[in-house]
C-alpha positions as CSV (number, residue, x, y, z in Angstrom):
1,X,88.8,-92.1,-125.1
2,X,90.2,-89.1,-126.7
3,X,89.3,-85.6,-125.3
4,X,89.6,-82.7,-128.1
5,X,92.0,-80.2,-127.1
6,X,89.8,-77.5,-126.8
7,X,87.4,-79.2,-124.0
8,X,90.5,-79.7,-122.2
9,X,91.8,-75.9,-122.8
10,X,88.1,-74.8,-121.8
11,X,87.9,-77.1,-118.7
12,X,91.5,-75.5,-117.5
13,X,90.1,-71.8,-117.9
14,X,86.8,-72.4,-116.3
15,X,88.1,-73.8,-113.4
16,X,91.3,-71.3,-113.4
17,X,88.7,-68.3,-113.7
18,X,86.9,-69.8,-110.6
19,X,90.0,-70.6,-108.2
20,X,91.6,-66.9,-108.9
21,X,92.9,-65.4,-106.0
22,X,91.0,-62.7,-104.3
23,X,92.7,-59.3,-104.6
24,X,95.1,-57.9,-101.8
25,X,92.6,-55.1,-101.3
26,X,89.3,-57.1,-101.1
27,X,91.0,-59.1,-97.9
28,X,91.8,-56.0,-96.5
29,X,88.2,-55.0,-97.1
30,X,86.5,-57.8,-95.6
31,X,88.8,-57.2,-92.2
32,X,86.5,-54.8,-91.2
33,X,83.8,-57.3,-90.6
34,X,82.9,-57.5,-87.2
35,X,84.6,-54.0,-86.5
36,X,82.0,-51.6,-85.0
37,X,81.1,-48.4,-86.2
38,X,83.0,-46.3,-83.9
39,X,86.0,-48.2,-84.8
40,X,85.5,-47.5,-89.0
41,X,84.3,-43.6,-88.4
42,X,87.7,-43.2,-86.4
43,X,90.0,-45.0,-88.8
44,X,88.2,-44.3,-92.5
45,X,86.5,-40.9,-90.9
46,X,83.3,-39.8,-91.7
47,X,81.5,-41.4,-94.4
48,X,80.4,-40.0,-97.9
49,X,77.2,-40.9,-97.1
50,X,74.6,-43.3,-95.2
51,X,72.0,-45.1,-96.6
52,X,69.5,-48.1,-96.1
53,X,70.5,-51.4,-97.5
54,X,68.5,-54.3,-99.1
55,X,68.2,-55.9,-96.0
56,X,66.6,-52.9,-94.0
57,X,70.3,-51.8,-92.2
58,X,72.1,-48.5,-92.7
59,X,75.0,-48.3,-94.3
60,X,78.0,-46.7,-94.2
61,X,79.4,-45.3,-97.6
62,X,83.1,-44.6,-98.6
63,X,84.1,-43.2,-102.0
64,X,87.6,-43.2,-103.5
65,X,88.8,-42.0,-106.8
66,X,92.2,-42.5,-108.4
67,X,94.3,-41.2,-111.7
68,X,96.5,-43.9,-113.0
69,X,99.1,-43.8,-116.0
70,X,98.5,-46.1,-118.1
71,X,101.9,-46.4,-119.7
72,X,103.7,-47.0,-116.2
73,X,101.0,-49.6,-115.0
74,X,102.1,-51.4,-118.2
75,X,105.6,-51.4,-117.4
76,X,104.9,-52.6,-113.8
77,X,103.6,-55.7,-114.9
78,X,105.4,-58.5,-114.9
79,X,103.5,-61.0,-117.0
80,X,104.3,-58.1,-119.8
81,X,106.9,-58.5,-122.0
82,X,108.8,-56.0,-122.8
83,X,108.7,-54.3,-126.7
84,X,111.0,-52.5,-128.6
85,X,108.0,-50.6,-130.5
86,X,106.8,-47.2,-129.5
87,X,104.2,-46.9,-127.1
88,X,100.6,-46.5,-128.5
89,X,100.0,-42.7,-128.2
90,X,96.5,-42.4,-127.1
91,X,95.1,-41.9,-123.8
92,X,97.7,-43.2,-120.9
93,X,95.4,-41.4,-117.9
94,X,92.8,-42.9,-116.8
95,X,90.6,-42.0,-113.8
96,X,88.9,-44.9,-111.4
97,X,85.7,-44.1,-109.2
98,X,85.2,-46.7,-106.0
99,X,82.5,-47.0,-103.6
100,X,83.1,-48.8,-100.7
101,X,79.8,-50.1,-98.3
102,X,79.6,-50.7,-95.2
103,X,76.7,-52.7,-93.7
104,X,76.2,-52.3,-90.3
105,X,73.9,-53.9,-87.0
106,X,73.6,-53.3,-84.2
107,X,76.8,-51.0,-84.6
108,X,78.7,-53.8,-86.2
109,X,80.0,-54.1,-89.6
110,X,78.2,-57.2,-91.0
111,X,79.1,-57.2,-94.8
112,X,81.6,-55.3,-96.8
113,X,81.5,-54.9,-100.9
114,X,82.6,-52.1,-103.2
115,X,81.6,-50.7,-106.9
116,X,84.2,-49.6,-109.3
117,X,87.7,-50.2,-109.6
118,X,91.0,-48.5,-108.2
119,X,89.6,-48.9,-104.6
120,X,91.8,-47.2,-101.4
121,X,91.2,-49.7,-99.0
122,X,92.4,-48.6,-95.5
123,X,93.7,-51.7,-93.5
124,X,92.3,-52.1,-90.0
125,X,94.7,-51.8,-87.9
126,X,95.4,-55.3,-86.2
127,X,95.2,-55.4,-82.6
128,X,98.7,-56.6,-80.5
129,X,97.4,-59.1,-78.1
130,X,96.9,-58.0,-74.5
131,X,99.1,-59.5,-71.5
């Protein structure tokens, strides 16, 4: 039985696409579940805002905005390879809005997710164990 290239090269990106690694920042994200609130106002400070979730609990919302260059993100990456032609001169700035959320009960984070992209995710801080 012969299988056409081009099932196989779909089969290989749909199940590439699904077993991608989660990002750096997204683990750090999700480390605050189980944290309680005290714990996230003291690290992350006060929020932007609260509000009430789907599920009837408040929470907790954290913003973040950051200005990359375009031109030296490029450069950075290392599945990039390198050109000798000039770089394209339009817009190398570009600004990235994130919104962090924070679902809380019973003073407990329960569920973590952010909106947007260029998140500042603020590790929590691990805890040494005791004697």
């Amino acid at each position: 039985m012969k299988i056409p290239l081009a099932g196989v090269i779909s089969a290989y990106l749909v199940i590439t696409g699904c077993l991608s690694p989660t990002p750096w920042w997204e683990k750090d994200l999700r480390t605050w579940i189980g944290a309680d609130a005290q714990e996230l106002e003291t690290v992350w400070g006060p929020p932007a805002r609260a509000i009430v979730g789907k599920s009837g609990h408040p929470v907790m919302v954290y913003e973040s905005h950051t200005t990359i260059n375009l031109q030296e993100e490029a450069l950075r990456d290392p599945s990039k390879m390198v050109s000798d032609r000039m770089p394209d001169p339009g817009t190398r700035i570009e600004d990235l809005d994130c919104e962090m959320y924070f679902e809380l009960e019973n003073d407990k984070v329960v569920d973590v997710w952010f909106d947007g992209a260029g998140c500042q995710v603020i590790p929590r801080p691990t805890r040494s164990p005791g004697p």
